[in-house]
C-alpha positions in Angstrom: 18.0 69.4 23.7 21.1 68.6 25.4 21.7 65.0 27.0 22.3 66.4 30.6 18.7 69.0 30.3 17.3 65.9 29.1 18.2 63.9 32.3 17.7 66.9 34.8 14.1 67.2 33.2 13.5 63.4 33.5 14.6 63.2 37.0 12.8 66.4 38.0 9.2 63.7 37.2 10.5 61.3 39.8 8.7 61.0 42.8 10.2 60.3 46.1 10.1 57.0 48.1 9.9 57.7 52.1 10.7 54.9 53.3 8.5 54.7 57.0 8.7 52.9 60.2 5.4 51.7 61.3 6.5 51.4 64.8 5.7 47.7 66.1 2.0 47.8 66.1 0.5 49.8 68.7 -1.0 52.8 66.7 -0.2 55.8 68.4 3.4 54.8 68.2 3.5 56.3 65.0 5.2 59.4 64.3 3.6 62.3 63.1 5.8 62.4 60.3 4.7 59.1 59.3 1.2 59.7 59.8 1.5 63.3 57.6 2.5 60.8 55.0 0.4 58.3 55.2 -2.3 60.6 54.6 -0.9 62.5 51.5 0.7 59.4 49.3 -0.2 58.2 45.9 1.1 54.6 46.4 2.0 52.5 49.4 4.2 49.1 49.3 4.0 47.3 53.0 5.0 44.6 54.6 3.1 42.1 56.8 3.8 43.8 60.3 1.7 46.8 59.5 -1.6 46.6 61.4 -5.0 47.9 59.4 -5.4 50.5 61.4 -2.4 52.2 59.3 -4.0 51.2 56.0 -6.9 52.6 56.4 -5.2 56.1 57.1 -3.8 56.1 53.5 -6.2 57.8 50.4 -8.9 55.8 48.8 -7.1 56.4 45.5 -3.6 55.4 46.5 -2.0 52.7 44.7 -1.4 49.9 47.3 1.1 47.0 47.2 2.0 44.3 49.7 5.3 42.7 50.0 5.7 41.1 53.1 7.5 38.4 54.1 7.0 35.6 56.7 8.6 32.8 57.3 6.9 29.3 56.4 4.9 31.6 53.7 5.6 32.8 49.9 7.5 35.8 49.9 8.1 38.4 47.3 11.7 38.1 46.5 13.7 41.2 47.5 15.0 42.4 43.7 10.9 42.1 42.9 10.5 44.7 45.8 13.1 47.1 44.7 11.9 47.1 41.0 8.2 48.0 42.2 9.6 51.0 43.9 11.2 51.9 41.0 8.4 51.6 38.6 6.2 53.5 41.3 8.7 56.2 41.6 8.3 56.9 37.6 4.4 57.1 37.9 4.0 58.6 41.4 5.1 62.1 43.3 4.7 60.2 46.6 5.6 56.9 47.6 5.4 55.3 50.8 7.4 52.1 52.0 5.8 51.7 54.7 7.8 49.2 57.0 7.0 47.4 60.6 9.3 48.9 63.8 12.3 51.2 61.9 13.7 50.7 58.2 16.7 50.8 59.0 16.7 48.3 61.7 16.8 44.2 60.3 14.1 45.5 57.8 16.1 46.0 54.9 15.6 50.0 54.2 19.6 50.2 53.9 19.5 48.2 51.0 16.4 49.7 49.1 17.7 53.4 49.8 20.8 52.5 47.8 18.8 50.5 44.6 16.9 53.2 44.7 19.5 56.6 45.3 21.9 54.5 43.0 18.8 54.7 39.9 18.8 58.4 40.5 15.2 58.3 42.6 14.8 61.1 45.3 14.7 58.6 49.1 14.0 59.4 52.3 14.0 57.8 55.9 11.7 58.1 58.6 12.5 56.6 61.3 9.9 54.6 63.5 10.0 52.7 67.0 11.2 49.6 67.4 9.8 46.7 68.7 13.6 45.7 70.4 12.4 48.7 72.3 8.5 48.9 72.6 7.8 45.7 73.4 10.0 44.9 76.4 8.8 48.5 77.5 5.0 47.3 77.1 6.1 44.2 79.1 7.6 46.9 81.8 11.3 46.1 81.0 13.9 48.7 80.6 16.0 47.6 77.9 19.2 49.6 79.7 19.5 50.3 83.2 21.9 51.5 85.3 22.0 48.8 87.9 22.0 45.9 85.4 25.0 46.8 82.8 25.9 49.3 80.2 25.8 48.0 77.0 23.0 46.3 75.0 22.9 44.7 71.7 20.1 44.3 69.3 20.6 41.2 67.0 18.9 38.8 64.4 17.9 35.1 65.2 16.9 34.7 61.9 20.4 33.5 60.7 21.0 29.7 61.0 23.2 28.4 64.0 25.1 25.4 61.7 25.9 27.3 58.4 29.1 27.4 57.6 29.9 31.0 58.4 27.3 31.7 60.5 26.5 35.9 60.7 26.5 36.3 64.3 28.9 35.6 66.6 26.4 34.4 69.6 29.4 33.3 72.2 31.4 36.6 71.8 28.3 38.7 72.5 27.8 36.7 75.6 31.1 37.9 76.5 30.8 41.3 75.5 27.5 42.5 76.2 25.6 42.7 79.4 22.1 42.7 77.6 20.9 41.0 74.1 17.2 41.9 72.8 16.9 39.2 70.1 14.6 39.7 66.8 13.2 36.8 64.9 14.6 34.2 67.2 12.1 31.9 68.5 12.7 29.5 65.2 16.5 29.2 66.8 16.1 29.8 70.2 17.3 26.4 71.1 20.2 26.5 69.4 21.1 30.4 70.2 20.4 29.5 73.9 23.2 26.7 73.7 25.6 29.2 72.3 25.2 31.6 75.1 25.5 28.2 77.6 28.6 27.2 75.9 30.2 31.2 76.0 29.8 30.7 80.2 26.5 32.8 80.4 25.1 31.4 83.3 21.9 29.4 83.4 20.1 31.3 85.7 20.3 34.6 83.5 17.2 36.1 83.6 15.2 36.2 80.2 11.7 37.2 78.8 10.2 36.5 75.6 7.0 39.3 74.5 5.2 37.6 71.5 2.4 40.5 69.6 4.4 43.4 71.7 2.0 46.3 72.0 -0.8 44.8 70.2 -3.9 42.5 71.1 -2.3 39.2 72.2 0.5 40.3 73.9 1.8 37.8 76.0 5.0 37.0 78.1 6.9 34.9 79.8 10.4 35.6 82.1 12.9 32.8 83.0 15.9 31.7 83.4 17.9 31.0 80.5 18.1 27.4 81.2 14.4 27.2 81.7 13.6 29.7 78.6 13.5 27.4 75.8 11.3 24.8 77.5 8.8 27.4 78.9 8.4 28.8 74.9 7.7 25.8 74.0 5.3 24.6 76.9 3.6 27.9 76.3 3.5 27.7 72.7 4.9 31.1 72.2 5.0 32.0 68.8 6.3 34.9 66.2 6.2 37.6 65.9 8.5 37.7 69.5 11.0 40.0 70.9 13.4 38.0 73.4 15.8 39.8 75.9 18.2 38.7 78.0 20.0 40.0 81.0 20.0 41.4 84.2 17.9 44.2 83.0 15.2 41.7 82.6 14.8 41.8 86.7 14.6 45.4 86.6 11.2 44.6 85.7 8.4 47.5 86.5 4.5 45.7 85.8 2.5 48.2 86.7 4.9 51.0 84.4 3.9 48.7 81.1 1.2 50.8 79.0 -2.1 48.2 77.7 -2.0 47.0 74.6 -3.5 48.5 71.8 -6.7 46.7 70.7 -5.8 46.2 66.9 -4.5 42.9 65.9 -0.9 42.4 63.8 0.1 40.9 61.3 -2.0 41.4 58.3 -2.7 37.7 57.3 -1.6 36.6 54.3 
C-alpha cells in the first residue's frame, strides 16, 4: 500500500473537533447547532464557564474532560489541552470543545483550530453568544447605540498594566473608541481605570460592571468612572464580570433586561 492511501485511510478514522460556544450561561442562549451536538458527541472537553445544565444534555456514554481555567486556581496548561483533543480525535468520530461565550472570542479556539488543522484533524467552529454582549443586554444596556457613539471595542483585562510591553494599549483606545466592554478585568480595574484617567477620559464617564451575567446572581452596579473602582470594591463585586464603559451605558433600558436564568455558573472546581 502506497504511503499517500495509507495516510488518506488513516485520516479518513479521525474524528472531528467542533469547537462550541456555550453562550455565557443562561441556557437557552445556546444555539441549536450547539445543542444538536451536545446531544450526539462521543467525548466533551469544557471549561469552567459551562453551567450543568449543558452537561447534562451530553450522552451518558460520552467521554468527558474538564480543562478550565480560573484565575487563583490550578489550571491545565494550554499544550496539555491541545494534546487531549488530539488523542480524542484518534479514538472518537465526535468531539465537542465545548467553550463559555464564543471560541473565537479571548477563549483561545484560534489557537486550538490551528494545533489541531495543522495535525491533519477535521475542526469546526460554532459560534456562540458572548457575554461582552449578553450580559450588558441582561443588565438592559445596548452595547451600541446611535445616540451614544459609533464604535465599540471588546478587550481583555487579563493582561498586566506594568509589564514591560503591556498587550493593550488602554490610553489609545480611550481616544479612539467611544465604548469599551472589558472581559476579565476586575483583577486590574484599578490600574486600567487610571489609564483611561490619564488618556483624558473624563471622570464622570458613565460605567457598569454585570458580575454572573445571565445567570443566578446577577448583579450590577453603574457609576462614574471615578467612582467605579471604589463602588466594586465596596460592593465586593467579583469574577466572572463584564465591565462597559461609555455613553452607551446611560442608554440604559431596565425594564428591556430579560431575568436571569436560574442555573448557577461556574462549575466549581
Amino acid at each position: 500500500m502506497s504511503e499517500a492511501v495509507s495516510a488518506a485511510l488513516g485520516e479518513a478514522t479521525l474524528g472531528t473537533v467542533y469547537l462550541v460556544g456555550a453562550g455565557p450561561g443562561d441556557p437557552e442562549l445556546l444555539t441549536l447547532k450547539a445543542h444538536r451536538l451536545l446531544r450526539q458527541c462521543d467525548a466533551l472537553v469544557y471549561d469552567a464557564l459551562v453551567p450543568q445544565a449543558l452537561l447534562d444534555l451530553v450522552p451518558q456514554a460520552c467521554e468527558r474532560h474538564f480543562v478550565g481555567k480560573r484565575r487563583g486556581h490550578h489550571s491545565v496548561p494550554q499544550p496539555s489541552t491541545n494534546a487531549v483533543l488530539v488523542e480524542l480525535a484518534r479514538r472518537h468520530r465526535l468531539i465537542v470543545r465545548l467553550k463559555g461565550g464564543d471560541p473565537f472570542l479571548f477563549g483561545r479556539g484560534g489557537e486550538e483550530a490551528a494545533h489541531l488543522a495543522a495535525r491533519g484533524i477535521p475542526v469546526q467552529v460554532v459560534p456562540g453568544v458572548t457575554a461582552g454582549i449578553a450580559a450588558p443586554a441582561y443588565a438592559g444596556i445596548p452595547v451600541t447605540h446611535r445616540r451614544a457613539g459609533s464604535s465599540v471595542t471588546f478587550v481583555t483585562g487579563h493582561e498586566e498594566i506594568d509589564k514591560a510591553r503591556p498587550g493593550v494599549d488602554w490610553r489609545g483606545l480611550a481616544r479612539s473608541s467611544d465604548g469599551l466592554v472589558i472581559y476579565m478585568g476586575l483583577h486590574n480595574l484599578r490600574a486600567i481605570l487610571g489609564e483611561l484617567s490619564a488618556a483624558g477620559l473624563a471622570p464622570d464617564t458613565p460605567a457598569a460592571v454585570i458580575q454572573q451575567g445571565t445567570v443566578r446572581g446577577q448583579r450590577q452596579l453603574v457609576a462614574t468612572l471615578a467612582e467605579l473602582a471604589d463602588r466594586v470594591e465596596a460592593e465586593a463585586l467579583a469574577s466572572p464580570s463584564i465591565v462597559v464603559i461609555g455613553e452607551v451605558v446611560n442608554q440604559r433600558v431596565p425594564a428591556c433586561a430579560p431575568e436571569p436564568a436560574d442555573v448557577t455558573m461556574p462549575i466549581p472546581l
